[in-house]
C-alpha positions in Angstrom: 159.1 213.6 206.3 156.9 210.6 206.6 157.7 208.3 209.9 156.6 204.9 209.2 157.9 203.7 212.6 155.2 205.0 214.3 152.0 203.0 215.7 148.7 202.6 214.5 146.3 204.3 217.1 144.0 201.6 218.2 141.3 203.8 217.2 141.9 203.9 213.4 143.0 200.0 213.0 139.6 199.5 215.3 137.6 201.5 212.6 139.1 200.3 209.7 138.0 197.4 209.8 135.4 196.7 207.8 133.4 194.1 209.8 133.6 195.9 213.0 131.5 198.6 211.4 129.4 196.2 210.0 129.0 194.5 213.6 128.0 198.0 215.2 125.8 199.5 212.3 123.6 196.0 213.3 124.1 196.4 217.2 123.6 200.1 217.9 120.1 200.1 215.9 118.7 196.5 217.3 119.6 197.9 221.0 117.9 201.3 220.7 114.5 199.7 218.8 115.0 196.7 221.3 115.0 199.4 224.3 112.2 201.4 222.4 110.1 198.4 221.8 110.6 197.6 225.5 110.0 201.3 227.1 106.8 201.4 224.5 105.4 198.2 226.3 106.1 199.5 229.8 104.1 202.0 229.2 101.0 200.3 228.0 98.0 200.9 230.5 96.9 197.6 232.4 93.7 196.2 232.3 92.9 196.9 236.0 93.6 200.3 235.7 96.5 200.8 238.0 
């Protein structure tokens, strides 16, 4: 028996939407290089040595 009256989970309308994934497959990656690029730089050694 297939019950139609029944609501969507937030989760799957959240996910199927196309654009939504599109939106976090360009997020997600730019934060975590972002955050690399950032962590690589604090750790660069200063020119006065301390």
């Amino acid at each position: 028996m297939n019950d139609d009256t029944e609501p969507t989970p937030w989760q799957q309308r959240l996910l199927d939407n196309v654009w939504v994934l599109l939106a976090i497959s360009v997020v997600v990656p730019g934060l975590l290089y972002l955050g690399w690029g950032l962590w690589e730089l604090a750790e660069l050694p200063t020119w006065g040595g301390g």
